[in-house]
C-alpha positions in Angstrom: 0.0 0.0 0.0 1.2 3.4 -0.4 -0.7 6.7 1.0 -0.6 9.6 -0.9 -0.5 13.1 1.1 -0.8 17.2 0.6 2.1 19.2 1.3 1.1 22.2 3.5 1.9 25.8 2.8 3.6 26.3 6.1 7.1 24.6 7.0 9.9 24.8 9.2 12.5 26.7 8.0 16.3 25.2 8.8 17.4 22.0 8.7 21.2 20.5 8.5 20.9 18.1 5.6 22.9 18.5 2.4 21.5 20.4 -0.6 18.9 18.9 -2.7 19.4 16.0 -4.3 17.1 15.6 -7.1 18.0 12.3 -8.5 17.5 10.8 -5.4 14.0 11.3 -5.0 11.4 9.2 -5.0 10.0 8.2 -8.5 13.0 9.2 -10.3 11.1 9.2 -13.3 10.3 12.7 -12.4 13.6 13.7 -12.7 13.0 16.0 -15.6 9.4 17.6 -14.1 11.3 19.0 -11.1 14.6 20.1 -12.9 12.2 22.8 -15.0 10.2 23.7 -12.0 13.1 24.1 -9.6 15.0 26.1 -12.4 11.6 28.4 -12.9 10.9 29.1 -9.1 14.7 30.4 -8.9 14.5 32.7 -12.2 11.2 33.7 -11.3 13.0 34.8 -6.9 15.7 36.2 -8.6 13.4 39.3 -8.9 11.4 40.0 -5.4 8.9 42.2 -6.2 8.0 39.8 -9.5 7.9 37.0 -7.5 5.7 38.1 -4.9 3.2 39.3 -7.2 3.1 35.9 -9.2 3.1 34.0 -5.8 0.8 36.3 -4.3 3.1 37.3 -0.9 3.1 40.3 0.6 6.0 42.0 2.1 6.3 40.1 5.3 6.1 37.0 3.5 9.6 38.0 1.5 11.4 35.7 3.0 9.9 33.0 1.2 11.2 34.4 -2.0 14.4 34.4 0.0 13.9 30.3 0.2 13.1 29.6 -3.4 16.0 31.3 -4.6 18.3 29.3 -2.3 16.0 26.0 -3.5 19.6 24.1 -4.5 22.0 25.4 -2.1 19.7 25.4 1.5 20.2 22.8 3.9 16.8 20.1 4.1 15.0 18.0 6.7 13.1 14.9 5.6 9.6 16.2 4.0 7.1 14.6 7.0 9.2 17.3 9.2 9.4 20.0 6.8 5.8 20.4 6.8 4.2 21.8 9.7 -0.3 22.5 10.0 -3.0 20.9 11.1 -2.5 17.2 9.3 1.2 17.3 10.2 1.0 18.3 13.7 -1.6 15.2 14.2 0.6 13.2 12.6 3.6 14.5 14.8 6.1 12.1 12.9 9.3 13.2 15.2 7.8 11.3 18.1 6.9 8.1 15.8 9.2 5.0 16.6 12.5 4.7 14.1 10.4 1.8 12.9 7.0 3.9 12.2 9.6 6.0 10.6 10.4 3.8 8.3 7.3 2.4 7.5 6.6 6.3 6.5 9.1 6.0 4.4 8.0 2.9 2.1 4.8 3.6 1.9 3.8 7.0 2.1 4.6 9.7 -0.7 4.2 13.4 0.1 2.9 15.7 -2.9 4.4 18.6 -3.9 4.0 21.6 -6.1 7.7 21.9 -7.0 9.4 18.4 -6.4 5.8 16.0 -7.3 5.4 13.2 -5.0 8.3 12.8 -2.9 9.1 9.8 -0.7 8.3 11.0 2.7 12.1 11.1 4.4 13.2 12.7 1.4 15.2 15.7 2.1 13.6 19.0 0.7 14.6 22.4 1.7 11.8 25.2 2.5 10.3 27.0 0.1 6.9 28.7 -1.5 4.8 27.2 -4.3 1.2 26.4 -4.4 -0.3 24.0 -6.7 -2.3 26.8 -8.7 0.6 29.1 -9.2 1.9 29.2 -13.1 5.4 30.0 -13.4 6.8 31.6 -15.8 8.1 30.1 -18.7 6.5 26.8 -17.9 2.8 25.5 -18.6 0.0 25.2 -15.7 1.5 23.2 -13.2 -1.9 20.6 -13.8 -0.8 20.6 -17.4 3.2 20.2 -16.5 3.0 17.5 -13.9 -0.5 15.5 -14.7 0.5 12.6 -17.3 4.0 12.2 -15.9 2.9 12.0 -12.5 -0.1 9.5 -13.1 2.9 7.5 -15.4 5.2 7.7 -12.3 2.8 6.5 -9.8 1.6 3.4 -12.0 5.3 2.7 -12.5 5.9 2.2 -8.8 3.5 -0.4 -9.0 1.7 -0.3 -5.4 -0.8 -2.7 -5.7 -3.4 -0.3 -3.8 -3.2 3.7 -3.4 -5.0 5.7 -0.5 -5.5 9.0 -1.6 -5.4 11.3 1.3 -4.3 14.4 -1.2 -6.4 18.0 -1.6 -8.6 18.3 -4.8 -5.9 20.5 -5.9 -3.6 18.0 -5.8 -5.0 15.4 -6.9 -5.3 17.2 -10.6 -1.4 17.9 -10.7 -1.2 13.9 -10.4 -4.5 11.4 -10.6 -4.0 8.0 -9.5 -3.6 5.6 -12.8 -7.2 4.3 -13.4 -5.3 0.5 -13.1 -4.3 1.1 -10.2 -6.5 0.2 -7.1 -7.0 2.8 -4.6 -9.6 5.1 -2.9 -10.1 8.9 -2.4 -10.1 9.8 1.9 -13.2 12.2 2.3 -13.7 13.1 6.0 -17.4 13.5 7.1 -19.4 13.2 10.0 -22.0 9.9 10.8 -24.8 11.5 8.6 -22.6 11.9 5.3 -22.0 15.2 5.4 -18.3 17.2 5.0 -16.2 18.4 6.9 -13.7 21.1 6.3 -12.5 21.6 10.3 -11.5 18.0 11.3 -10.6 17.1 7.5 -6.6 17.3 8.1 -6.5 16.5 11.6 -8.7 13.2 11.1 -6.1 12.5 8.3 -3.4 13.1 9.8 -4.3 11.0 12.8 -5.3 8.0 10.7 -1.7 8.1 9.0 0.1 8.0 12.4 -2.3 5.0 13.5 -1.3 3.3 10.4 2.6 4.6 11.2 2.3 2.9 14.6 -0.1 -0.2 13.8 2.0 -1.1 10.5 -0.9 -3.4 9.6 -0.7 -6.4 7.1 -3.8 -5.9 4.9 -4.2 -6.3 1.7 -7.9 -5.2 1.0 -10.1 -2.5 2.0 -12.3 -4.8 3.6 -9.2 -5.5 5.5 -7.9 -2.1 6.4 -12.0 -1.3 7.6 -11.3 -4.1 10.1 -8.2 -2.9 11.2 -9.4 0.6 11.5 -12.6 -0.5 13.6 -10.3 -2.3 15.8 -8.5 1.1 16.3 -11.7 3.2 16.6 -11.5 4.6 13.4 -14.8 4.4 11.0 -14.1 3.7 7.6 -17.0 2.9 5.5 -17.6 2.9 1.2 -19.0 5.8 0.2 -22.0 6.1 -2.8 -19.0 7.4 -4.8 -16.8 4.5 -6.5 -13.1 4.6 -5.7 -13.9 6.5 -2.6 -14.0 5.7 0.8 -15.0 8.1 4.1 -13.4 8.2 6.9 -16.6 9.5 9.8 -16.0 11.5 12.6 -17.6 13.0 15.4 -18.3 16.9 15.1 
């Protein structure tokens, strides 16, 4: 199984790992997809006041242009500590076992607007990029990252996919249709969504799975894990989906 994720637009700046290493991220068949996002996010900083009108900053957010123009020189953490918010704070994957850790690691990919999905240790440096921002000199990032993300993900070939990812998200990458997987919506017991608990109930279902490292190899299977762990999974009217119910 592998879990795919959002990114979050807040991070934690610092970090004492090398520069990035593009090649060594996950699904290396993106190699080429970051090189021409990477190289337009640090043209585009090279001018502040550009830059914070295309990624719609204000002044107090110029440090952020600051971070994409140092994208391959900055230090980097591993991605599940970059990010910071609501689903990563639930997650809290500093505190996880080196073994839930690792488990993160094979199985969970981490979507980004500059890098794609990214294996979830991998070392990324901070910076600012949303996935409806076009860049200069490059295509709509939907258009730019869509087929050879999709291409990338069926390549891994993970037998089944949970799709934890933002809307957004989802259209700079859709799962491949022959793949087997299912779309996370968060609602409460009578169907209906929910924006407020929607990242924390995600993120705390991903550290359950972190700490729980369960065997299954079927939905059916991970709805009896969950209920054994209190969590309410359940098909939705929707194919491919599945909700996950909480209590307002």
């Amino acid at each position: 199984m592998k879990i795919l994720l959002p990114p979050s637009e807040t991070k934690r700046s610092g970090g004492d790992g090398a520069p990035l290493d593009v090649a060594s991220l996950a699904l290396p068949g993106l190699h080429h997809q970051r090189q021409a996002v990477i190289d337009a996010l640090v043209d585009l900083s090279a001018d502040e006041e550009v830059a914070r009108r295309v990624l719609k900053l204000s002044p107090k957010q110029a440090g952020d242009v600051v971070h994409n123009r140092m994208l391959r020189s900055a230090s980097t953490m591993p991605a599940v500590d970059r990010y910071t918010g609501v689903l990563y704070d639930a997650l809290d994957a500093a505190s996880l076992s080196p073994a839930s850790r690792r488990w993160l690691a094979s199985h969970a990919w981490i979507h980004s607007a500059p890098f794609g999905p990214i294996g979830a240790l991998d070392p990324i440096p901070s910076y600012r990029l949303a996935a409806g921002t076009s860049l200069p000199g490059l295509p709509a990032l939907r258009r730019h990252w869509a087929e050879a993300t999709t291409a990338a993900i069926a390549s891994d070939g993970a037998p089944f996919i949970l799709d934890l990812r933002s809307e957004a998200y989802v259209a700079l990458g859709p799962v491949p249709a022959m793949v087997s997987s299912a779309y996370v919506r968060v609602v409460t017991e009578h169907g209906r969504a929910l924006n407020h608990f929607n990242k924390k109930s995600k993120g705390q279902l991903l550290r359950a799975l972190a700490e729980d490292r369960p065997r299954v190899r079927s939905m059916k299977a991970r709805r009896g894990w969950a209920e054994g762990r209190g969590i309410t999974l359940r098909d939705a009217a929707d194919p491919g989906m599945v909700e996950l119910v909480v209590t307002e």
